[in-house]
C-alpha positions in Angstrom: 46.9 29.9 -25.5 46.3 26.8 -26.8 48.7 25.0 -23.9 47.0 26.8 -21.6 43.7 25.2 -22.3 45.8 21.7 -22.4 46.5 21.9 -19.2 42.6 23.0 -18.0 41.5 19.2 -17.5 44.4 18.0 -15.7 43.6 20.9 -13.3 40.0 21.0 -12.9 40.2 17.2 -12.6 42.9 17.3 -10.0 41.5 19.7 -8.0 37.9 18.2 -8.0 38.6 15.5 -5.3 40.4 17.9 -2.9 38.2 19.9 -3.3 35.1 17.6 -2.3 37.2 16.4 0.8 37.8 19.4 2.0 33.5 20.8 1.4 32.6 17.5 3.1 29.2 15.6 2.4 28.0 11.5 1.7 28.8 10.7 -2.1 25.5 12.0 -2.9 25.7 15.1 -1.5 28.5 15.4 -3.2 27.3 14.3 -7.1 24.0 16.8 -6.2 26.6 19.6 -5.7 28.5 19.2 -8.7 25.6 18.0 -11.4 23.6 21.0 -10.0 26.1 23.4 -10.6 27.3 22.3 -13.9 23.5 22.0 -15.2 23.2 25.4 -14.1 26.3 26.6 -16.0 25.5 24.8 -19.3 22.5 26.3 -19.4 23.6 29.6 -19.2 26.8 28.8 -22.0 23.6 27.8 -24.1 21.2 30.7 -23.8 25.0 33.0 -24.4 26.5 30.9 -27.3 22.4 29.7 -29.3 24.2 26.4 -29.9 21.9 24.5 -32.3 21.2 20.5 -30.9 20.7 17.5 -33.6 18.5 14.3 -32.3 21.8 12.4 -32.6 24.0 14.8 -30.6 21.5 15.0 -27.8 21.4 11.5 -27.6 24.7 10.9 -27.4 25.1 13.6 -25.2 22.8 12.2 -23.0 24.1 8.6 -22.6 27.6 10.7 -22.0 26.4 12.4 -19.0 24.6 9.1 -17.8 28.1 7.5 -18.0 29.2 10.5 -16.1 27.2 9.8 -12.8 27.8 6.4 -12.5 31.6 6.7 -13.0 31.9 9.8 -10.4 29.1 8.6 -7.3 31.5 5.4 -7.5 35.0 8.0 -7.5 33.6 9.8 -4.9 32.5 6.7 -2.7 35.7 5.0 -3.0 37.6 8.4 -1.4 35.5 7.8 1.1 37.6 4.4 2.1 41.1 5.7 1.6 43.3 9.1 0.9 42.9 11.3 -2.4 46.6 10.9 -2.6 46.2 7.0 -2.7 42.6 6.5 -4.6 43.0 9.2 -7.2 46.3 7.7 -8.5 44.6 4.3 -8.9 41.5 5.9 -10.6 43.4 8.2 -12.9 45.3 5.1 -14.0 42.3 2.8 -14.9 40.3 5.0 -16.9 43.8 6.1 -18.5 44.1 2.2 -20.0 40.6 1.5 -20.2 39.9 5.0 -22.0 43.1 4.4 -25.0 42.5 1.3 -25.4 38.9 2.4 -26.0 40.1 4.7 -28.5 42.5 2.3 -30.3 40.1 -0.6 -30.5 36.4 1.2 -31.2 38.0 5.0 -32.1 40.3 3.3 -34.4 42.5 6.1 -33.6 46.0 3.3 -33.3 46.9 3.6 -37.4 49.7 0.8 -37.5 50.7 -1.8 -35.7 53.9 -0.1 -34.4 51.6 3.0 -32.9 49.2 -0.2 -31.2 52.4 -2.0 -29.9 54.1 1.2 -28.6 51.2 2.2 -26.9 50.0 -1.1 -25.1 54.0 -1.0 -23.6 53.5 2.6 -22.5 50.3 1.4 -20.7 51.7 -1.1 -19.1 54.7 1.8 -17.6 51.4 3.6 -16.4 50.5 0.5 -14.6 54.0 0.2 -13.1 53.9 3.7 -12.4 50.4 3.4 -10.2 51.5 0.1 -8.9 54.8 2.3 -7.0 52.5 5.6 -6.4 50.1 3.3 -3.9 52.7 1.5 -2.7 52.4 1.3 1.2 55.2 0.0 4.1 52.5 -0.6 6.9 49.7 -2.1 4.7 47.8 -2.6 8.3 47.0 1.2 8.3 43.6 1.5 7.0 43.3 5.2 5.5 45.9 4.0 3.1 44.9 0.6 2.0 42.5 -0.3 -0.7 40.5 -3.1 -0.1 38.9 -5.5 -2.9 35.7 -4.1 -3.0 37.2 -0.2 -2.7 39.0 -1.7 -6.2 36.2 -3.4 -7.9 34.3 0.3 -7.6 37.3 2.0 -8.5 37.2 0.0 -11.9 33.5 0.2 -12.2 33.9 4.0 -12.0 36.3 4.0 -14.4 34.4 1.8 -16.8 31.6 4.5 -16.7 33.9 7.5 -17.0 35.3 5.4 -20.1 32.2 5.7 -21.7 31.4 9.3 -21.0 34.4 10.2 -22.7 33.8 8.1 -25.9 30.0 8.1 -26.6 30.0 11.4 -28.2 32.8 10.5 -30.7 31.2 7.0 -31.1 28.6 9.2 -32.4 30.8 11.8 -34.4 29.2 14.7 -32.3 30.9 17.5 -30.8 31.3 20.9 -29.7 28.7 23.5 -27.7 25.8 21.1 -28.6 27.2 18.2 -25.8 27.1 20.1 -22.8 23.4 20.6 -22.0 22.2 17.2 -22.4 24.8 16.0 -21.4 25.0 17.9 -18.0 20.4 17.5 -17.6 21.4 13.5 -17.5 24.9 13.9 -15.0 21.6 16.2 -13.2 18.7 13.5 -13.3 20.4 10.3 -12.9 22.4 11.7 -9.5 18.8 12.7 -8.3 17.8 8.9 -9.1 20.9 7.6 -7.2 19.9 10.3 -4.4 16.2 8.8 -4.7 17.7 5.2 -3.9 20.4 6.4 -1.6 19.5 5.2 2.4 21.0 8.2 3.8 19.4 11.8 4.1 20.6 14.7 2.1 21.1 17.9 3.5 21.2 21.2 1.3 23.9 23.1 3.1 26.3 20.0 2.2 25.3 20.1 -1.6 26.0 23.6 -1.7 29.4 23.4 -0.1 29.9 21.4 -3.5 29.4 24.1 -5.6 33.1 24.6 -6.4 33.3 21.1 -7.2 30.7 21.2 -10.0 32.5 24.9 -10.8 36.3 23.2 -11.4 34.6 19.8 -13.3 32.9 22.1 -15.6 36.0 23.8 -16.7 37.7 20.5 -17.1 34.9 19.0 -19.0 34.4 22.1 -21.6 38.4 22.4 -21.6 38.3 18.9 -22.5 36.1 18.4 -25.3 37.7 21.1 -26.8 41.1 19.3 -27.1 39.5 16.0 -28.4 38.6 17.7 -31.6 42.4 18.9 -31.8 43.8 16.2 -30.7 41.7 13.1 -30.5 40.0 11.1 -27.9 43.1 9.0 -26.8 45.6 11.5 -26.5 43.5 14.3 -24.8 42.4 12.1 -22.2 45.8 10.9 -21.6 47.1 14.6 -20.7 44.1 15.7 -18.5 45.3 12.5 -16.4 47.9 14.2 -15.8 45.7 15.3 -13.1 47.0 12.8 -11.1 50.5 15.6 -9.8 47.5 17.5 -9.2 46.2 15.0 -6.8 48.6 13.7 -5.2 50.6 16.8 -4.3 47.0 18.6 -3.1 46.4 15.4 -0.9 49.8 15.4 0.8 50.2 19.3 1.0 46.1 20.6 1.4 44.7 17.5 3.0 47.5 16.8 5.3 48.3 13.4 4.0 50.8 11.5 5.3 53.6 9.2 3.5 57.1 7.9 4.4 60.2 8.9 3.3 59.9 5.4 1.7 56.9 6.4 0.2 57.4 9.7 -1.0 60.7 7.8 -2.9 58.3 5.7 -4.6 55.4 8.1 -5.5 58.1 10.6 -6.8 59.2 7.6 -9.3 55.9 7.0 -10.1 55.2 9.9 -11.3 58.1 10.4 -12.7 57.7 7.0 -15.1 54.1 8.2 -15.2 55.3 11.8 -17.2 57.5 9.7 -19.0 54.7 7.4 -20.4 52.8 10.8 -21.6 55.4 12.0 -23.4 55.7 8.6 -25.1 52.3 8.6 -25.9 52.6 11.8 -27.4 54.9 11.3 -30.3 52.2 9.7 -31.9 50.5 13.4 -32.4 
């Protein structure tokens, strides 16, 4: 049972970009769809479970979800500039470094030097993985280039998701009591980006996003389950095995298209990629 909620992350968060492509909708409309319905859904797992909230947990909690926004409008405006099967890959990767070496450094979860060396190598195989999973022959072709500024807000995002995932732990708070707060800010702070947003929301393309909000909720709950089991840096580094997830969706749902070349180095990529993981999780 337990591997089966493992792999809940890495599924809901593979499935979530796919999943926006394919319901349509501007960046905002997308955020609206998916903060709505998990704001909804927290509330209800509230009311059912009477979780008890602390002052410190619901800030935290808070500042989590905040995080959250930022990270995903900037995720969700970057796949507007290039395939899932491309972008994802390149934001999986980023938060994957920027969210251990989080861990290691402020988490103190790294307990020798051996673990902080072995891990900083393994990161750097990630890196190498990405670098050969976005790897393009005709780099003129638009839909599968990623341009400087499609990079910088790829980081950005994952920057922001990095501190979604490790505010609450900064804090020491977890469990039930995260998810409400922390889903009423994801809520408020994508109706102020929607408030300074130039283009016009429309309700039927929010509510196309319902699924969306449906298959991040799952991920997120599936997720701060694990970290308690296994820690921050570990659990985040198997739900980014989202990135199969991804990638495969993009080339078989979204009809994505790759050489021969291509699909020789993606299928490398991922293969170093897995690799890295498993390294990685020896130290559990």
């Amino acid at each position: 049972m337990n591997y089966l909620i493992y792999c809940l992350p890495a599924l809901g968060w593979g499935l979530m970009p796919i999943i926006s492509k394919k319901a349509g909708g501007s960046p905002v409309e997308q955020l609206l769809g998916t903060t709505v319905t998990a704001f909804g859904i927290s509330i209800i797992l509230s009311f059912l479970t009477g979780v008890e909230y602390t002052l410190t947990g619901t800030i935290a909690a808070l500042i989590s979800g905040s995080f959250w926004a930022g990270g995903q409008y900037l995720q969700f405006k970057a796949l507007t500039t290039g395939s899932v099967s491309v972008v994802m890959p390149l934001s999986n990767g980023t938060q994957l470094v920027f969210t251990s070496l989080a861990a290691g450094i402020l988490l103190r979860e790294w307990q020798s030097m051996r673990q902080s060396l072995v891990t900083l190598l393994l990161l750097l195989v990630i890196l190498a993985a990405i670098y050969l999973i976005t790897m393009n022959q005709k780099k003129d072709t638009e839909q599968k280039t990623v341009s400087l500024q499609t990079m910088i807000m790829i980081c950005t995002s994952s920057l922001c998701l990095m501190g979604y995932m490790i505010t609450t732990s900064l804090f020491h708070v977890e469990g039930l009591q995260i998810f409400l707060p922390q889903a009423f800010a994801m809520f408020l702070s994508s109706c102020v980006i929607a408030k300074f947003d130039p283009g016009k929301q429309e309700l039927s393309r929010i509510s196309r996003n319902v699924l969306t909000g449906i298959f991040w909720t799952i991920a997120n709950v599936s997720l701060f389950y694990i970290v308690t089991q296994l820690g921050v840096g570990f659990s985040y580094t198997i739900s980014q095995l989202c990135i199969f997830v991804s990638i495969i969706g993009g080339i078989l749902l979204l009809k994505e298209k790759k050489s021969k070349v291509e699909v020789m180095h993606t299928i490398i990529g991922m293969v170093m990629f897995f690799s890295a993981i498993l390294g990685l999780s020896q130290f559990k």
